[in-house]
C-alpha positions as CSV (number, residue, x, y, z in Angstrom):
1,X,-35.2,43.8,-39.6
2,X,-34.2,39.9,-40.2
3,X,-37.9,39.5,-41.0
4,X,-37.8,42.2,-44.0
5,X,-34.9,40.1,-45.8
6,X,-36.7,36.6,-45.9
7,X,-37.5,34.9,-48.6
8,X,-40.5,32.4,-48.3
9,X,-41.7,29.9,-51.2
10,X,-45.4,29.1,-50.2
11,X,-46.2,25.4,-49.9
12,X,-49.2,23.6,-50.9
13,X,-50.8,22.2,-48.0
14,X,-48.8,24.3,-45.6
15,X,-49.9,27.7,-43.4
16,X,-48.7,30.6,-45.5
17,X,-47.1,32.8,-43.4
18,X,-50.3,35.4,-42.0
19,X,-50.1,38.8,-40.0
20,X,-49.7,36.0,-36.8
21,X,-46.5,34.8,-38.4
22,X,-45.0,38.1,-38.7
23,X,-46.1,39.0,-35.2
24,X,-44.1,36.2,-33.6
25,X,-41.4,36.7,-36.3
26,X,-41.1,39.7,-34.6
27,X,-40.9,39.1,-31.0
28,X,-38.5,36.4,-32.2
29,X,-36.0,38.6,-33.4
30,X,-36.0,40.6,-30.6
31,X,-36.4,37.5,-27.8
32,X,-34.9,34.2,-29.3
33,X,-31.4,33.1,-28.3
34,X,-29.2,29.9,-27.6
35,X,-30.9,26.7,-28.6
36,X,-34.3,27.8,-30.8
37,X,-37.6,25.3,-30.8
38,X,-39.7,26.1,-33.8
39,X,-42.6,24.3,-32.9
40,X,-45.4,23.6,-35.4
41,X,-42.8,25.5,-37.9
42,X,-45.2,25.8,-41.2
43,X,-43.2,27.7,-44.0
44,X,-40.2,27.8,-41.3
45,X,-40.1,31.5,-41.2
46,X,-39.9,31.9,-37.3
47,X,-37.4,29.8,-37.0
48,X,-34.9,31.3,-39.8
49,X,-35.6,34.6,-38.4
50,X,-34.1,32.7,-35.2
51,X,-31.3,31.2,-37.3
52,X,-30.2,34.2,-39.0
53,X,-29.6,35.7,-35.2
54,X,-27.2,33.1,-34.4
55,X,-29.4,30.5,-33.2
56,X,-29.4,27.1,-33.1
57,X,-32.8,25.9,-34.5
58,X,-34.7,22.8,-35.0
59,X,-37.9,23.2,-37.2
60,X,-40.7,20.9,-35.8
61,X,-44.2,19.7,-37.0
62,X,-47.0,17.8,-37.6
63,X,-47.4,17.9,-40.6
64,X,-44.4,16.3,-43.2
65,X,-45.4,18.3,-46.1
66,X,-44.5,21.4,-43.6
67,X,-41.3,20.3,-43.2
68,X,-40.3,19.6,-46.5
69,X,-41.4,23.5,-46.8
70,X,-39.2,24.6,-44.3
71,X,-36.2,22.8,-45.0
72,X,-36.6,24.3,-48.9
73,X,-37.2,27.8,-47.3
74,X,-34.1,27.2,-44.7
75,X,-32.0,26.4,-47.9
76,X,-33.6,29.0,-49.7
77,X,-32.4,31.9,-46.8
78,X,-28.6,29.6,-46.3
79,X,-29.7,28.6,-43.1
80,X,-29.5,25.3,-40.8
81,X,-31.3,23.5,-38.7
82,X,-32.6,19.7,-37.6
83,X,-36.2,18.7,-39.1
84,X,-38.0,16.7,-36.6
85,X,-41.6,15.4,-37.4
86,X,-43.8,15.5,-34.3
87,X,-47.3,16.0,-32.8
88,X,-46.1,18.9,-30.2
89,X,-43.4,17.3,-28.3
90,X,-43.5,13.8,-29.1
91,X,-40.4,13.2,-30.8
92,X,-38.8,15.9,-28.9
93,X,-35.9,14.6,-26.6
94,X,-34.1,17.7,-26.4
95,X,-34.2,21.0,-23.9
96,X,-34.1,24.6,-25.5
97,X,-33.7,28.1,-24.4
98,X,-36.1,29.5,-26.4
99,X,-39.2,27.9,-27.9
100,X,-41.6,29.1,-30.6
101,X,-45.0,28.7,-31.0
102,X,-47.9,29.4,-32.9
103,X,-50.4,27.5,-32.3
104,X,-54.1,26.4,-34.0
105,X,-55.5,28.9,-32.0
106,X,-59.4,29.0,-34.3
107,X,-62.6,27.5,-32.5
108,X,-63.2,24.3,-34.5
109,X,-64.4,20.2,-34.5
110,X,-62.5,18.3,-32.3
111,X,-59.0,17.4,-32.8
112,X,-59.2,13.7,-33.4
113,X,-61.7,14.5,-36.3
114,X,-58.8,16.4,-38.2
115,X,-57.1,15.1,-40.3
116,X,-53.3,15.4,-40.5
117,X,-52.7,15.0,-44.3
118,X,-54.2,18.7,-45.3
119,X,-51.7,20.7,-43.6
120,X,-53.7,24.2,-43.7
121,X,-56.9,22.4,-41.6
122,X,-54.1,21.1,-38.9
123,X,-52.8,24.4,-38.7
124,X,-55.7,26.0,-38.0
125,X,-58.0,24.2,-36.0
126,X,-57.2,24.5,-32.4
127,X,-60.4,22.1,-31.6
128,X,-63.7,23.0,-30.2
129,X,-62.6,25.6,-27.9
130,X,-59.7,26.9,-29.6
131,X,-57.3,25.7,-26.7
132,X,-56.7,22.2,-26.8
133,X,-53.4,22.4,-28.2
134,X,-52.7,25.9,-25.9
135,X,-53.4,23.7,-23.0
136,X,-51.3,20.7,-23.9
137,X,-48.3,22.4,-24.8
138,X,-48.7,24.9,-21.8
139,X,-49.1,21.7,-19.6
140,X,-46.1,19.4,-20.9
141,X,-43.3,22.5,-22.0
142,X,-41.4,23.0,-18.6
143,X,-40.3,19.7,-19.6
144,X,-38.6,20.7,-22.6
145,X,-37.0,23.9,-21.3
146,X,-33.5,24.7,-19.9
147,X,-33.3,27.1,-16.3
148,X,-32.8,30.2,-18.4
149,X,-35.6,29.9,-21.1
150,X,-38.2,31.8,-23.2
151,X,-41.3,30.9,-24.5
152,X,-42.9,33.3,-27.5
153,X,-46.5,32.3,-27.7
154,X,-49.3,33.3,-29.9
155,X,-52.8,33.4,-28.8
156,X,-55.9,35.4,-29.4
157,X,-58.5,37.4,-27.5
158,X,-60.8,34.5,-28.8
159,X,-59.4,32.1,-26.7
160,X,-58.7,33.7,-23.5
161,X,-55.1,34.5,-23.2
162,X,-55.4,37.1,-20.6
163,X,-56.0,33.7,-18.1
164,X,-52.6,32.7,-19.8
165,X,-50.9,35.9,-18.6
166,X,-52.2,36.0,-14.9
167,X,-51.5,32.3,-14.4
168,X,-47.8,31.9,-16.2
169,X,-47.1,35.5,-15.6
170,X,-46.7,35.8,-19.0
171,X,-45.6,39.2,-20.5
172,X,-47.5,40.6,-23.6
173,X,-44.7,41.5,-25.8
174,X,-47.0,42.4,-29.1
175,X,-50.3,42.5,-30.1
176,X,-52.7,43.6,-32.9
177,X,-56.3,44.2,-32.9
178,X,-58.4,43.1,-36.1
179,X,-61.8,43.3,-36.6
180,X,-63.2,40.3,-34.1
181,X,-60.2,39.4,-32.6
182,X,-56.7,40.7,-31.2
183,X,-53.8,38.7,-31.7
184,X,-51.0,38.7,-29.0
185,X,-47.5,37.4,-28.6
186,X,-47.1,36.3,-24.9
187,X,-43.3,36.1,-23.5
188,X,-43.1,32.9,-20.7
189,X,-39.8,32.7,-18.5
190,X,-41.5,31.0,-15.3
């Protein structure tokens, strides 16, 4: 597996790549193709797993120290791609075949009380409910998708993906249980 042969330098102030990471790693390697969106890419690895297929990639975040990391970790695994800072699509102009995602999925304060400068809290906090960034990206990505597309999600059983399946008829392409949660990867092509 692409996944296997990685090499990741771990970043102060940026998500370490968790058992979520290597879950959508995963369904990346199978599923990514063409033009690649790593959106809120972290340490990058998702989106040199999608590089190292053949795809082209652009590495996008929030957060500028995480993409400082994942240009260092694209060099570090001879890998390109563009390094966009943005808050989910903002500064996203482009349309892509596949786009990656794994979102601040955790039940936390609300999002305007985060702030953006300590890069683990941002990557974590998906605001009170867990959702608000699920439902903004799930409500603006058609825009940012060509006809033939893919979207690799990750959500958890905390946060009610299973409403997610039924109402994008989303397919669950990987999951794993854990102790108070299960973590999925859900496979958009509507």
């Amino acid at each position: 597996m692409i996944v296997d042969k990685i090499k990741i330098e771990v970043c102060k102030g940026v998500y370490m790549p968790r058992e979520d990471s290597y879950l959508l790693a995963e369904a990346t390697e199978k599923y990514a193709s063409g033009r690649v969106l790593d959106l809120g890419a972290g340490s990058g690895i998702n989106g040199i797993v999608a590089a190292k297929k053949g795809c082209d990639v652009t590495f996008a975040d929030v957060n500028s120290l995480a993409l400082s990391c994942a240009r260092r970790n694209a060099e570090l695994n001879e890998v390109k791609g563009e390094f966009v800072n943005t808050n989910l699509f903002s500064n996203i102009s482009k349309k892509y075949n596949t786009i990656l995602f794994n979102p601040p999925y955790l039940h936390s304060k609300p999002l305007q009380e985060i702030k953006n400068e300590d890069g683990d809290d941002v990557a974590v906090n998906g605001g009170t409910d867990g959702r608000e960034l699920i439902n903004s990206f799930l409500n603006t990505y058609r825009d940012y998708v060509l006809p033939d597309h893919t979207v690799l999600l990750v959500e958890s059983s905390l946060n009610r993906y299973e409403e997610d399946v039924k109402m994008y008829h989303a397919e669950i392409v990987s999951s794993k249980p854990f102790m108070f949660e299960t973590l999925v990867v859900l496979k958009i092509s509507d």
